[in-house]
N, C-alpha and C positions, 0 to 999 in steps of 0.2 A: 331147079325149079321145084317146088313146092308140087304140087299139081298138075298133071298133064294137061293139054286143052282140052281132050275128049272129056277130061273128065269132072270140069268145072262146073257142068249143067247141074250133074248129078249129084255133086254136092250143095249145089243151090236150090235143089228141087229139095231135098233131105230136109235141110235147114229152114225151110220156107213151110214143110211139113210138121217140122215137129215147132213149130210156133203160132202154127195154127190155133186161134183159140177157139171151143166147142163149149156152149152153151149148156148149161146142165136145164134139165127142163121137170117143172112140178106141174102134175096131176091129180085133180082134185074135185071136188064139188062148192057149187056156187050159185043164188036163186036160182037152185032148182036143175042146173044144169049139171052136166058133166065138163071139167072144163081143163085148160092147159094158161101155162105161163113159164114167162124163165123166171126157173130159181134162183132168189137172188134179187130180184127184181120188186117190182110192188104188186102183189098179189091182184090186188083192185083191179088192174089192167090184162085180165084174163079174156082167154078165149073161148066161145062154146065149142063144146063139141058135139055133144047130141042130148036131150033130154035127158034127167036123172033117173036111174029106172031101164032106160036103154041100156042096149051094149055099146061101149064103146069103143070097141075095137074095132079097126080098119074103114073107120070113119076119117074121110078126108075132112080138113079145117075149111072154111070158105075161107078165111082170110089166114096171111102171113101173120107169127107173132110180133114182137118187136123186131125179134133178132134177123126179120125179114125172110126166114124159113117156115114151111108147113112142115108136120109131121104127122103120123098115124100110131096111133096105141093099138100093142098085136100083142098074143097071148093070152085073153081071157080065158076065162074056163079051163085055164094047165095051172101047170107046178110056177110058172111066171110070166110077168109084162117085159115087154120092149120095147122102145121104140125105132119107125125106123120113117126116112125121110121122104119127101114128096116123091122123087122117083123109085120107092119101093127097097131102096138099100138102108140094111142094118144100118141103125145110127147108136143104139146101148139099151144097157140091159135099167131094168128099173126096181127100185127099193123101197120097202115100206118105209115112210116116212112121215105119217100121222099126226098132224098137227093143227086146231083152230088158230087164223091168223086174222087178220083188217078182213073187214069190210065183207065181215060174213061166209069168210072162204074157207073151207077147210080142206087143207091138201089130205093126201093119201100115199103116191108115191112122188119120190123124184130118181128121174131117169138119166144116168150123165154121170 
């Protein structure tokens, strides 16, 4: 036998892990706002996150993105951004990523 039975979960749990897909996420500005979306996606369909000019950091989202997750931008004011997920765990580290796109947005980082 291939596999012992103890030890079948374990490699279903592994395998179920690393096919996990994780959402890269862009941070940016947009009428005036400071704002979030998945990278990758269509900018237009962003989210606020606090007034432009604010901090934005550890500003919870009112609402889910697409990808049906909130997350929080941490690390203002240091050496760098992260983000990390609604219940307060690291989700990745985030990259300047500077770009004007559609519909008036222009990202800054993406995280992911």
């Amino acid at each position: 036998m291939l596999f012992s039975r103890d030890l079948i979960p374990t490699v279903l749990a592994m395998a179920l892990s690393v096919t996990r897909a994780e959402a890269a996420i862009a941070i940016g500005i947009a009428a005036g706002f400071n704002v979030m979306w998945i990278e990758g996606g269509d900018p237009c369909r962003w989210d606020r996150i606090n007034d432009n000019g604010q901090n934005p950091c550890n500003v919870p989202l009112a609402n889910p993105l697409d990808n049906g997750f909130k997350y929080r931008l941490q690390g203002c004011g240091g050496p760098s951004l992260w983000l990390t997920n609604e219940d307060g765990s690291f989700n990745s580290n985030c990259r300047l990523a500077e770009a004007n796109l559609s519909c008036n947005v222009h990202r800054s980082y993406i995280c992911g």
